[in-house]
Backbone as CSV, one residue per row, in Angstrom:
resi,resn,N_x,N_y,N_z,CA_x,CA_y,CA_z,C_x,C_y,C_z
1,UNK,0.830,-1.198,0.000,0.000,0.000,0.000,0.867,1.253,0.000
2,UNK,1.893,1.083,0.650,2.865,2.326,0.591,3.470,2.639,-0.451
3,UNK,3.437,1.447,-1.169,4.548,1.635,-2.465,3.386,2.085,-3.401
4,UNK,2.388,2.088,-3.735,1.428,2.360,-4.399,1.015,3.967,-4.315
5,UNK,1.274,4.407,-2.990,0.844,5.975,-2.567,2.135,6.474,-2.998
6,UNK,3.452,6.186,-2.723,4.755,6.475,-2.965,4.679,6.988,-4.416
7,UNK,4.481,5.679,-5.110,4.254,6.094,-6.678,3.318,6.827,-7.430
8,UNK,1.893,6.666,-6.557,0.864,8.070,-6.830,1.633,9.466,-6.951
9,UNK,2.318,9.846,-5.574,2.944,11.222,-5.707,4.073,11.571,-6.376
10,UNK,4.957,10.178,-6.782,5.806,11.070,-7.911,4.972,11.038,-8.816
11,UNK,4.527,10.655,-9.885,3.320,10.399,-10.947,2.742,12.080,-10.487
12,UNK,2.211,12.796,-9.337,1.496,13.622,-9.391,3.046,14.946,-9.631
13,UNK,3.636,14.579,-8.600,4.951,15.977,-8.440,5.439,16.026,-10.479
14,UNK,5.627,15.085,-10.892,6.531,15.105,-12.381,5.563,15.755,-13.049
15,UNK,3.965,15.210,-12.935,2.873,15.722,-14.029,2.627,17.122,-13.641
16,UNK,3.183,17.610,-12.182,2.852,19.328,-12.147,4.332,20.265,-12.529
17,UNK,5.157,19.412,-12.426,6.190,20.213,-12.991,6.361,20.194,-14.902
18,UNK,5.692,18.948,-15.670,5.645,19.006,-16.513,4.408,20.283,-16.950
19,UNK,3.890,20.603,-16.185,2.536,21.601,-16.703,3.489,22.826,-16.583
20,UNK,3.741,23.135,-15.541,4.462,24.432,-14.654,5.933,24.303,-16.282
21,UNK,6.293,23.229,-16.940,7.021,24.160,-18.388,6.842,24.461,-19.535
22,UNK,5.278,23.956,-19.524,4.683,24.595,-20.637,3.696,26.082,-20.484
23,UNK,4.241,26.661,-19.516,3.861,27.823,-19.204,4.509,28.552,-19.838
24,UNK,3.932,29.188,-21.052,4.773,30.569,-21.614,4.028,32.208,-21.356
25,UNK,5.104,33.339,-20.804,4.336,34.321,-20.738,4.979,34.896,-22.099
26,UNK,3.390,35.938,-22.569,2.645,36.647,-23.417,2.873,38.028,-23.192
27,UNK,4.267,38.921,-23.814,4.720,40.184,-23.386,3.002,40.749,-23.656
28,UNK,3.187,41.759,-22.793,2.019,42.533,-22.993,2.285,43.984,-23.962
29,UNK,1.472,44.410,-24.199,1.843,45.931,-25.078,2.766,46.923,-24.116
30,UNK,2.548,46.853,-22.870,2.840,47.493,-21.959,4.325,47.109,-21.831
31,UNK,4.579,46.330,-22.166,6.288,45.432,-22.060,7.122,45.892,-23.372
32,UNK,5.977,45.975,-24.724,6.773,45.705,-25.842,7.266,47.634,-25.819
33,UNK,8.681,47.265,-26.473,9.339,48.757,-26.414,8.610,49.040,-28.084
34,UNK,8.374,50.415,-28.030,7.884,50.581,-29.470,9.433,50.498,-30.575
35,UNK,8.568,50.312,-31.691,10.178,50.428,-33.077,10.196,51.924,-33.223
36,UNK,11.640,52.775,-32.877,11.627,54.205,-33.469,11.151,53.864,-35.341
37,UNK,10.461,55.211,-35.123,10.049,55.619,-36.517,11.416,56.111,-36.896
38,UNK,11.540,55.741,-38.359,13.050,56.105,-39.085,12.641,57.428,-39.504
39,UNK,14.121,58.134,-39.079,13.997,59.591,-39.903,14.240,59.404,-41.392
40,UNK,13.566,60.309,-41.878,13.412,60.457,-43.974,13.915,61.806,-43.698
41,UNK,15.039,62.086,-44.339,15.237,63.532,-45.075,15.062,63.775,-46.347
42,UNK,13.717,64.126,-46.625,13.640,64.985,-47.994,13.267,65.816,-48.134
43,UNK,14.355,66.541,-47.428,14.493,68.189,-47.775,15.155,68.577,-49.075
44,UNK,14.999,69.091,-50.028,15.189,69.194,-51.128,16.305,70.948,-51.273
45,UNK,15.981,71.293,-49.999,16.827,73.388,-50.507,18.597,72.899,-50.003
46,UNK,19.108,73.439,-51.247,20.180,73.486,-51.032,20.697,74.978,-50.827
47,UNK,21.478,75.416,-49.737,21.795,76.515,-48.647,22.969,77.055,-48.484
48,UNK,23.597,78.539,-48.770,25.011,78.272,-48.745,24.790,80.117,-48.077
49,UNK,26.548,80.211,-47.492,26.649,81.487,-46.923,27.552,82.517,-47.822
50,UNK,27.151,83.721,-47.771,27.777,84.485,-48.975,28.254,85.489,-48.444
51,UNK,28.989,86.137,-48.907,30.128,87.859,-48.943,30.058,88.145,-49.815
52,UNK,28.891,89.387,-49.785,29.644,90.010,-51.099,29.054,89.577,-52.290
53,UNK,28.269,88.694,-52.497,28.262,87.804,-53.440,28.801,86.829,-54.162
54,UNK,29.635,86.154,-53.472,30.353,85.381,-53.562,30.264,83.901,-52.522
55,UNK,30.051,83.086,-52.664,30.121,81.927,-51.613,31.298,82.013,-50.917
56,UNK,31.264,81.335,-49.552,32.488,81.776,-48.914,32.376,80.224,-48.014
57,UNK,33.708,79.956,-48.102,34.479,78.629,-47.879,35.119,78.736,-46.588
58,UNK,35.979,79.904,-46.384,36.607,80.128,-45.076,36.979,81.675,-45.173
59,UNK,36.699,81.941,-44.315,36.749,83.963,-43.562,37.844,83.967,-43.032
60,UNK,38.740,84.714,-43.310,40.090,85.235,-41.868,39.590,86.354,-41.230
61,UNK,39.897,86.974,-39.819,39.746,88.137,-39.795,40.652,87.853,-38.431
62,UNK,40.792,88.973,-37.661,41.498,89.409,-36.659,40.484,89.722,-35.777
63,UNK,40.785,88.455,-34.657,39.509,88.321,-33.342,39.942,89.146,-32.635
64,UNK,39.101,90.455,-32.213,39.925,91.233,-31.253,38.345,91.836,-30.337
65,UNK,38.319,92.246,-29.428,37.077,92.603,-28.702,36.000,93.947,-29.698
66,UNK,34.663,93.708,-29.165,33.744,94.669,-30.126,34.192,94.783,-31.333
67,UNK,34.205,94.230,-32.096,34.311,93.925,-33.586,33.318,93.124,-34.101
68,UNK,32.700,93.827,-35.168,32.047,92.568,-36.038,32.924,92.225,-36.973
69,UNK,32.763,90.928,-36.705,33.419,89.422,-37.419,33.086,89.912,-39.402
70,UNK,31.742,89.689,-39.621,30.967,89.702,-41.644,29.303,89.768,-41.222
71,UNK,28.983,90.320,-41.810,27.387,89.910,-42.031,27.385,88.988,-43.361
72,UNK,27.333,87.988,-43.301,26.422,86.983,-44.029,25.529,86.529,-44.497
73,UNK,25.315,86.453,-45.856,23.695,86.390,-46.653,23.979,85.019,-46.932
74,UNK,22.503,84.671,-46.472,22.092,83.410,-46.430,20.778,82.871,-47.960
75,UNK,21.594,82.695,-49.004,20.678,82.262,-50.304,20.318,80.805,-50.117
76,UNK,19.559,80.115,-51.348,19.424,79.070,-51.408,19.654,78.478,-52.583
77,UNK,21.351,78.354,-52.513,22.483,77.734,-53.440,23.338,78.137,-52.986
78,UNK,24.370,77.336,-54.455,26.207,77.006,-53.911,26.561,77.345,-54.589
79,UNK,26.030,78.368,-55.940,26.709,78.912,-56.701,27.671,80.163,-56.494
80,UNK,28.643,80.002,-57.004,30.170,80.157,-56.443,30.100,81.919,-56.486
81,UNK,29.697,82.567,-57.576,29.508,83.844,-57.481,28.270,84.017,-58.224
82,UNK,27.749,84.654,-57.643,25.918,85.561,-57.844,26.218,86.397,-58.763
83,UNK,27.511,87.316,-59.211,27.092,88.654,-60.063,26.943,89.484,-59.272
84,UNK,26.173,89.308,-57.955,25.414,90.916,-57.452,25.256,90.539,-55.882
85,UNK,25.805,91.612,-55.334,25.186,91.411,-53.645,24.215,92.341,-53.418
86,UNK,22.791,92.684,-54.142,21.493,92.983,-53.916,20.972,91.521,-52.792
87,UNK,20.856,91.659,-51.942,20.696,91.063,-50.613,19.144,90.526,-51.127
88,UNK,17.948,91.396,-51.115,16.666,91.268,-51.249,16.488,90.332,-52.994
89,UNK,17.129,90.765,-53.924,16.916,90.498,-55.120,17.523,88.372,-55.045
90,UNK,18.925,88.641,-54.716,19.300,87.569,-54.699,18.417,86.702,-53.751
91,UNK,18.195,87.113,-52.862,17.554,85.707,-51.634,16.037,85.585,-52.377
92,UNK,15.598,86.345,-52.989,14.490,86.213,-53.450,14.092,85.065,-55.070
93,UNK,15.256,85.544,-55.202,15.677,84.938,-56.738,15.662,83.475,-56.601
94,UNK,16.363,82.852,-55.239,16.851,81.683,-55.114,15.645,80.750,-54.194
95,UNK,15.088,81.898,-53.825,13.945,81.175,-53.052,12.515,80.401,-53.776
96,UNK,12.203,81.451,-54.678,11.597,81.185,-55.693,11.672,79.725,-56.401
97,UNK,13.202,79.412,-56.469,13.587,78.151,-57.248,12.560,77.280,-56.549
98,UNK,11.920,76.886,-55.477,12.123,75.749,-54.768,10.177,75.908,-54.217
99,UNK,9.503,74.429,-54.929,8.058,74.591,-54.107,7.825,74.237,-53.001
100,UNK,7.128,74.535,-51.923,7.146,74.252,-50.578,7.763,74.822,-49.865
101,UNK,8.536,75.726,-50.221,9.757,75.800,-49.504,9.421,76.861,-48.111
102,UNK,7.885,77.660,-48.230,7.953,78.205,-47.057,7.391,77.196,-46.060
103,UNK,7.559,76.109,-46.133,7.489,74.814,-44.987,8.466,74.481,-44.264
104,UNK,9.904,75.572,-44.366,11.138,75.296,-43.861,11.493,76.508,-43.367
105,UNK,11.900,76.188,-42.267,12.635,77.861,-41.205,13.839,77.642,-41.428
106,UNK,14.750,78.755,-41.247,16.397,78.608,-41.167,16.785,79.134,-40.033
107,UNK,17.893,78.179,-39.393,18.390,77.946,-38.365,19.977,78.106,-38.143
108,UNK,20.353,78.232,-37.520,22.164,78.553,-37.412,22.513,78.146,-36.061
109,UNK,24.191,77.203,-36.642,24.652,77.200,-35.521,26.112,77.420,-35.257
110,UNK,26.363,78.118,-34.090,27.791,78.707,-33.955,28.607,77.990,-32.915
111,UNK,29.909,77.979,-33.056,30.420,76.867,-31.893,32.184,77.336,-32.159
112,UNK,32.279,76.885,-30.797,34.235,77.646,-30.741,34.511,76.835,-29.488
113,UNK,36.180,76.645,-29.125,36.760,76.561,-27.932,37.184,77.439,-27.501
114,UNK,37.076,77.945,-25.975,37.873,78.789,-25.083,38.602,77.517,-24.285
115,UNK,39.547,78.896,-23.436,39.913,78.443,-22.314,39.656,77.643,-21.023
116,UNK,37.971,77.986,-21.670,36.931,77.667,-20.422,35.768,76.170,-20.536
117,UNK,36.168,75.858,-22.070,35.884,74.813,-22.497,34.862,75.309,-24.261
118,UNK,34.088,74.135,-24.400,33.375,74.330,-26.096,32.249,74.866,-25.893
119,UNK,32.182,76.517,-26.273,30.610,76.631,-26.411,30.061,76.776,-27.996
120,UNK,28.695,76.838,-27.744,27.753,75.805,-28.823,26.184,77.431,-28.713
121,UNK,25.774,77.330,-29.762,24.572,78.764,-29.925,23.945,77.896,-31.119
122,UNK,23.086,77.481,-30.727,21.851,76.610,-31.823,20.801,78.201,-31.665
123,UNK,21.107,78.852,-32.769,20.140,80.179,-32.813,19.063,79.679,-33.907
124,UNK,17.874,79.769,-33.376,16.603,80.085,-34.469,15.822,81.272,-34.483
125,UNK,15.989,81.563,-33.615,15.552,83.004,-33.221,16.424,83.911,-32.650
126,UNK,15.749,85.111,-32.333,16.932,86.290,-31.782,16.863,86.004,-30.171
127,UNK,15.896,85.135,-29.811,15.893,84.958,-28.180,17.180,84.620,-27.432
128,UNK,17.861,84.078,-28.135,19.046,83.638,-27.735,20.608,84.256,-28.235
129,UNK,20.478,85.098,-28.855,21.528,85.762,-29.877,22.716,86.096,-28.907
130,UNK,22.666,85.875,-27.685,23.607,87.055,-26.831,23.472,85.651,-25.992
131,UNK,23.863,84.537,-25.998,23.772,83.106,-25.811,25.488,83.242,-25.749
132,UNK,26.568,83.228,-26.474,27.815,83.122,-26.341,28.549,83.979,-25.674
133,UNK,27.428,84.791,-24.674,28.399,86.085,-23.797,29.531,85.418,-23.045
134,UNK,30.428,86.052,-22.872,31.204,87.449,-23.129,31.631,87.517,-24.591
135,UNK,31.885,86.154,-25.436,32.782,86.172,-26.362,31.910,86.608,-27.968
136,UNK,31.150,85.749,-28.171,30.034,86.837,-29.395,28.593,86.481,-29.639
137,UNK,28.122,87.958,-29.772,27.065,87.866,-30.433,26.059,87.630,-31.659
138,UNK,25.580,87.273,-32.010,25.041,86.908,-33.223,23.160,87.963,-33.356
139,UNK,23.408,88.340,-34.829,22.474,89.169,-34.921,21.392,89.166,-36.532
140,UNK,20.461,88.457,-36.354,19.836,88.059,-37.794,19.129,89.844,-38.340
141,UNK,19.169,89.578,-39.820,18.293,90.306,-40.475,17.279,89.894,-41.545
142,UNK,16.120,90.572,-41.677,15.500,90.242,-42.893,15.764,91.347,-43.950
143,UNK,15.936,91.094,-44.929,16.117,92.681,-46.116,14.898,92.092,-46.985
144,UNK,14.268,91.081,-46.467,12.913,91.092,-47.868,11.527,92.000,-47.435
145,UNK,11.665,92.239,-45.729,10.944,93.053,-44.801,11.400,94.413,-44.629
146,UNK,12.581,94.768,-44.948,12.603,95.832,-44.165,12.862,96.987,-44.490
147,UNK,12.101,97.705,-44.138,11.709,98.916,-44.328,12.552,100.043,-43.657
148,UNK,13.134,101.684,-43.479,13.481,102.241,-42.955,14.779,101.746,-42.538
149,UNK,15.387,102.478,-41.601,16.812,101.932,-41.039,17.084,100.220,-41.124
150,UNK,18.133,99.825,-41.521,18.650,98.519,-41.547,18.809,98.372,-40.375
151,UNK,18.507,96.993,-39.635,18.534,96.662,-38.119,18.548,95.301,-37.794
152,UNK,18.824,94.686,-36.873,18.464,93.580,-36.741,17.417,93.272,-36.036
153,UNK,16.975,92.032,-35.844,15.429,91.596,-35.543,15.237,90.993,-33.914
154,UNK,14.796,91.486,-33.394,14.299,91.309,-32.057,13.538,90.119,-31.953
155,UNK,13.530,89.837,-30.863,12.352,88.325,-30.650,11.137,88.944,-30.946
156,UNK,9.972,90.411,-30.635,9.162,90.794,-30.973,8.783,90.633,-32.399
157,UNK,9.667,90.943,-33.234,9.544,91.194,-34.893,8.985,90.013,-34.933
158,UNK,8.986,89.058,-34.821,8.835,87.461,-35.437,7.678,87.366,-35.477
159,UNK,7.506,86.818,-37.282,5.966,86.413,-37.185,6.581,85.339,-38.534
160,UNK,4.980,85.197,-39.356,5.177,83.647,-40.054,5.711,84.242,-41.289
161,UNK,6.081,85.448,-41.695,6.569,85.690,-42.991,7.740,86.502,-42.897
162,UNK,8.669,86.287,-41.344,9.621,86.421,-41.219,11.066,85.759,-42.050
163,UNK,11.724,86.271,-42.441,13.190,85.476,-43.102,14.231,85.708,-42.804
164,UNK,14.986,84.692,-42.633,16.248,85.103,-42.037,17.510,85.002,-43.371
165,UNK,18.136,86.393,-43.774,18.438,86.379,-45.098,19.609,87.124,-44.687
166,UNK,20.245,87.247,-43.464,21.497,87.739,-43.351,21.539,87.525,-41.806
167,UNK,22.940,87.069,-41.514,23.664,87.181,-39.906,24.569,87.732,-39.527
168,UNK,24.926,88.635,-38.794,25.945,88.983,-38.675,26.728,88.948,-37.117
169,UNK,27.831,88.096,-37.122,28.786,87.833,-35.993,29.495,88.971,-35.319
170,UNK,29.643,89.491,-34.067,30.103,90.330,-33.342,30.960,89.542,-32.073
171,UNK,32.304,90.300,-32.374,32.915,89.346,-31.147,32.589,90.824,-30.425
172,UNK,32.574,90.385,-29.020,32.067,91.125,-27.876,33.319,91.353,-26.839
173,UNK,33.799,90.293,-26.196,34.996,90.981,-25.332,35.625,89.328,-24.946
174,UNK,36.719,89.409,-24.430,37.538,88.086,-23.504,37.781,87.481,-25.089
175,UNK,38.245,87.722,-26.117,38.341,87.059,-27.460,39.671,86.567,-27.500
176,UNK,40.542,86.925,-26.542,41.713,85.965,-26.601,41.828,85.094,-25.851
177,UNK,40.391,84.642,-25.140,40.216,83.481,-24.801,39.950,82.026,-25.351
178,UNK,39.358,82.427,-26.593,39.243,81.456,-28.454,40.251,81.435,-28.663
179,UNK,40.169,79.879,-28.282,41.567,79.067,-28.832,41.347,78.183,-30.214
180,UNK,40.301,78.574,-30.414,40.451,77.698,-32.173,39.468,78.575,-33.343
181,UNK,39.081,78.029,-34.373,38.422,79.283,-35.454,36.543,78.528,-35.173
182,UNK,36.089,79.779,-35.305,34.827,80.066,-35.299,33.964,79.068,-36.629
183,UNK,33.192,78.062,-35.959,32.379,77.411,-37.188,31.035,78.399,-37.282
184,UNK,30.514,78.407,-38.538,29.356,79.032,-38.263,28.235,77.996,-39.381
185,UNK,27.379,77.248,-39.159,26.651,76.495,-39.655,24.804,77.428,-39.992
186,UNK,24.345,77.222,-41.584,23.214,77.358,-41.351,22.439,76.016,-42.260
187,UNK,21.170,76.051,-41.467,20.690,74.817,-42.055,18.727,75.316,-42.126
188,UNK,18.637,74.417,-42.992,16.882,74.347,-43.085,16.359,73.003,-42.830
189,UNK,15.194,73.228,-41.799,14.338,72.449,-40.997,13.046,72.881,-41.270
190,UNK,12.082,71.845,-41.059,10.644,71.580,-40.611,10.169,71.630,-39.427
191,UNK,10.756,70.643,-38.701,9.973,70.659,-37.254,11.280,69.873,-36.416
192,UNK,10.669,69.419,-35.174,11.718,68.716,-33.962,12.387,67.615,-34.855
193,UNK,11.742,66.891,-35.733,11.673,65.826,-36.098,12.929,65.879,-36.846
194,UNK,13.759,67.491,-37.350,15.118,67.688,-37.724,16.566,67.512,-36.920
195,UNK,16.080,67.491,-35.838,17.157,67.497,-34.542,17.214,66.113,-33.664
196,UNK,18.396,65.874,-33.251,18.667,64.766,-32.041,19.242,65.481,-30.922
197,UNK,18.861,65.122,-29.619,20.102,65.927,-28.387,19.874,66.961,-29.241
198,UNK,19.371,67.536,-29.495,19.630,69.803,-29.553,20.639,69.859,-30.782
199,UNK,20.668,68.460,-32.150,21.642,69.145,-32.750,21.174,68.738,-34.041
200,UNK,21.076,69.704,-35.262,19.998,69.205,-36.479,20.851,68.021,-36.851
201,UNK,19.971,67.471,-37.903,20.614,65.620,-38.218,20.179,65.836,-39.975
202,UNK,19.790,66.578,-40.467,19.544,67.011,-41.820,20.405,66.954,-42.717
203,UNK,19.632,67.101,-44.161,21.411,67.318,-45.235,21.535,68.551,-45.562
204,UNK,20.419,69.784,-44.998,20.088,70.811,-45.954,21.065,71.755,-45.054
205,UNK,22.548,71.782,-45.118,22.923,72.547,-44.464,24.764,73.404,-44.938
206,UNK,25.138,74.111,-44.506,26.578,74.578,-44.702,26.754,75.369,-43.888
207,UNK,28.783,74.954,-44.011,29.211,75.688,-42.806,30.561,76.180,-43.253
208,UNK,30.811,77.534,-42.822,32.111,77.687,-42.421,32.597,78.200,-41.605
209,UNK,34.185,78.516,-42.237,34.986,78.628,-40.766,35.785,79.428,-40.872
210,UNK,36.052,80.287,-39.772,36.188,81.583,-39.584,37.572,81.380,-38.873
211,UNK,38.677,81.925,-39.527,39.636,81.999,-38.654,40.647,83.568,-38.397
212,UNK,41.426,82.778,-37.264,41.965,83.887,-36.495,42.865,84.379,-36.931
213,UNK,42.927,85.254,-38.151,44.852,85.939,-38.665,44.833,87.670,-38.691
């Protein structure tokens, strides 16, 4: 009789551990990590920075305190010389090329080493223009707007038929603290969906570089 109950309970212990491994859990939605959506760039404006009328590859100038650095016109092309630095005519000329295109803001970004380590000015607006104090300021214009005295644009000015069609760099003071040359990047965006970490990820962009002689 014992050996009979003996063998009942292994017979029962094996048949509950055989159940207990066909137990599979069923991630829930709540478990599953979503798939990032892939970024698509098809931005189509190609963007370049000018002097003068001329595309410009690399700037020298002599970094010295309160000085402006160039004002810079911002077209949409890479053609090497324009003919003409009519500011309003040209940005207008090039803008035209391109449909959709007021679906894209322009954006700039400035970046240097000091002494004090790498600073970085992701400007889209003028809210931030005075972002690289002590060492420089940055100051947008529109010339397809503007009327009366030439000026630059305040965070107030901004509305939806604003353009940003010229920048101009001002070193401000402590400038022999820049220990390397001034990048200055501008690029065209849509929405967040252009940026990672605070830094655009686009193709629609150019940069140069400004150095110290």
């Amino acid at each position: 009789m014992k050996k009979i109950f003996l063998l009942l309970m292994i017979f029962i212990l094996v048949g509950c551990t055989k159940e207990e491994e066909k137990v599979i859990i069923t991630p829930t939605p709540e478990n599953i990590e979503p798939t990032p959506t892939p970024y698509i760039d098809n931005n189509p404006i190609t963007v370049g920075l000018y002097y003068k009328g001329k595309l410009i590859h690399e700037y020298n100038t002599k970094f010295q305190n309160k000085k402006d650095i160039a004002i810079f016109n911002i077209y949409f092309t890479n053609k090497e010389d324009l003919g003409s630095n009519n500011v309003k005519n040209n940005y207008n000329k090039y803008y035209q090329e391109y449909e959709n295109i007021n679906e894209y803001k322009t954006g700039f970004l400035i970046s240097f080493d000091t002494i004090n380590g790498h600073m970085e000015n992701l400007l889209l607006d003028p809210s931030n223009q005075h972002k690289l104090h002590p060492y420089l300021y940055a100051y947008l214009y529109d010339a397809t707007h503007q009327t009366g005295k030439y000026s630059h644009l305040k965070k107030e000015d901004i509305n939806d038929d604003t353009k940003y069609t010229s920048i101009k760099l001002y070193l401000h003071l402590d400038t022999k603290e820049i220990t390397s040359p001034i990048t200055l990047t501008v690029f065209t965006y849509k929405d967040e969906n252009d940026f990672v970490d605070g830094h655009y990820r686009g193709n629609s962009s150019y940069t140069i570089t400004i150095n110290n002689k």
